[in-house]
N, C-alpha and C positions, 0 to 999 in steps of 0.2 A: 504494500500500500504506500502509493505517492503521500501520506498527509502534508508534506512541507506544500503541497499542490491544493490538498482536498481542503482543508481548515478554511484559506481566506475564500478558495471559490465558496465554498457552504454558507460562510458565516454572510459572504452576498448575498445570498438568497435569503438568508434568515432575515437579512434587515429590508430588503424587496419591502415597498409599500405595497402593501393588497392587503384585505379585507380584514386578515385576522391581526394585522400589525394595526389598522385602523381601530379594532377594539378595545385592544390595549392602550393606546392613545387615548380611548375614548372612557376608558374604565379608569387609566390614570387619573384623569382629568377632573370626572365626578366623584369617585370614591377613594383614591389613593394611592402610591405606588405598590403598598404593599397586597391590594385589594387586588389591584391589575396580577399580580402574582401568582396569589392564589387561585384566582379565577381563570387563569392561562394553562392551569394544571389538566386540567381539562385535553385543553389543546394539546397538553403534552401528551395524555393517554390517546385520545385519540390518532396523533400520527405514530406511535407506537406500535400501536394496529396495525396501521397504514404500510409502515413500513415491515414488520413483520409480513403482513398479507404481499410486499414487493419481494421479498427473498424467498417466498412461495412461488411467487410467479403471478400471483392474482392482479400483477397490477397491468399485466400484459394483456388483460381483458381489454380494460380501457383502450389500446392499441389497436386490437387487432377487431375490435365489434364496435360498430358506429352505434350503433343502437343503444350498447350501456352506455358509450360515452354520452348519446345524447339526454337519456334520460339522467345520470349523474349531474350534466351540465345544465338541465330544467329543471331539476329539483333545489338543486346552489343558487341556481338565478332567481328563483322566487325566491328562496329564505331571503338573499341578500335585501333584491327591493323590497319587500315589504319590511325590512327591519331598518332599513332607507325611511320609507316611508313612517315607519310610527316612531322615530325618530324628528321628523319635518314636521309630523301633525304634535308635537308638545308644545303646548303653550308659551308664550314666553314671560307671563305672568305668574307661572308656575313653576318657571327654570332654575331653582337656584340651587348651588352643590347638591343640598340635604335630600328635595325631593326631583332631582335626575337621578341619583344612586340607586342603581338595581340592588334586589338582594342579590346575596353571592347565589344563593341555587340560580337564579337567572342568568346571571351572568356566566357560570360555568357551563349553564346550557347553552349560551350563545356561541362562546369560542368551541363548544364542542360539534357543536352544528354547521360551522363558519367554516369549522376545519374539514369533517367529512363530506359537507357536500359540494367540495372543491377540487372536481376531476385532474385537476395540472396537481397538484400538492401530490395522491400517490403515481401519476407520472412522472413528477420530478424522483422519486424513490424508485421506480421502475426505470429510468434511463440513466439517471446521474449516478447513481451508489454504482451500479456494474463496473463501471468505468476504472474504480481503483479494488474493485475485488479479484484477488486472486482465486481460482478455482479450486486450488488444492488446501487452500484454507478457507471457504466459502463461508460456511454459517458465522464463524470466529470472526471473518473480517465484518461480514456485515451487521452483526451484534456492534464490535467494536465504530463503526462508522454510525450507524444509527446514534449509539452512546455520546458520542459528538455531537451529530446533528440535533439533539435534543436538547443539550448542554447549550449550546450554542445559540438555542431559538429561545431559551430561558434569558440568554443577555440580551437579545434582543428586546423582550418581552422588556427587561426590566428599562433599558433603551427607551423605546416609545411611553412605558407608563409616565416615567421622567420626563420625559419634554410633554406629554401632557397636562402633567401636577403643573408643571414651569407656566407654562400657557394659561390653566388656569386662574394661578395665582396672581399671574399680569393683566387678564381681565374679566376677573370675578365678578363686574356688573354687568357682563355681557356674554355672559355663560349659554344665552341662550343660542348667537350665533356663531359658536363653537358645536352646538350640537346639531343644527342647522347644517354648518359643513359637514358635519360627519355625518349626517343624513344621508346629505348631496352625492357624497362622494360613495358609500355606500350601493345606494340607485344604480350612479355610473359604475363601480364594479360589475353590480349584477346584469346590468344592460352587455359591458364588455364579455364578458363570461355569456352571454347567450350568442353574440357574435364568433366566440372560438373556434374552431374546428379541431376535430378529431385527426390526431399525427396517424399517417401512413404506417404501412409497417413496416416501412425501412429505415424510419427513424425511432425504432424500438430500440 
């Protein structure tokens, strides 16, 4: 295994803006850094899975059948907008830290749902991880890379909740067009995720 290779290309992807870095932003911001933390644990188990089901081979489905890709990439793109959405429809009379703060079960159900029904996340585990596995060491490496990769999206995690607290606290009277953005922005993921296309299978 290349890691002097694997670490910085990984930890790119870990910091990649898309949906689930947006929640953590978005969790830092109303409830804490240490909230966003806990609530990302979630996300952790779930790519967990994700990548386990990649060193199976399951993630080769997504590949190689249009169909589960489509329906994986129709089911993300509704959760996204509509969590857009009821994000845009809160008041801005209503906005302020105490009551945007989801409880943790919500929130842990957010990032868990952000994370599985995001077809590229176990593609990226289905194309990237092979790359630096050797096959005579196969399960061992990919234990050990996954180990990283999760490590890794933990800094992140902790990354974005931080510049969300930071955000917040510089405009705490205006709390409500921070959530607004992260509405917006939201929407637009789940719109771009309906545009995606399903990778060939020569780029498996």
């Amino acid at each position: 295994m290349d890691l002097a290779f694997f670490i910085p290309a990984c930890f790119a992807l870990n910091l990649a803006f898309g949906p689930s870095n947006l929640l953590a932003l978005t969790h830092g911001a109303q409830s804490g850094i240490r909230f966003a933390m806990v609530a990302a644990l979630a996300r952790i188990l779930a790519f967990a899975g994700m990548i386990a089901a990649s060193a199976l081979g399951l993630g080769l489905l997504l590949t190689v059948s249009a169909a589960a890709f489509t329906v994986v990439k129709l089911v993300g793109a509704g959760y996204l907008i509509w969590l857009g959405i009821k994000l845009l429809r809160t008041r801005p009379e209503t906005q302020s830290l105490a009551t945007l703060a989801p409880t943790l079960p919500r929130a842990l159900r957010r990032e868990a749902l952000v994370a599985l029904s995001n077809p590229k996340a176990i593609l990226i585990f289905a194309a990237f991880f092979p790359q630096f596995v050797p096959m005579e060491s196969y399960w061992q490496s990919y234990a050990i890379l996954g180990g990283l990769f999760l490590a890794l999206e933990l800094v992140a995690v902790g990354t974005y909740a931080t510049a969300g607290r930071f955000a917040a606290r510089l405009a705490a009277s205006r709390m409500h067009w921070l959530n607004r953005a992260s509405g917006a922005t939201m929407v637009l993921f789940g719109l771009l995720l309906l545009l995606a296309r399903a990778p060939s299978r020569g780029t498996a």
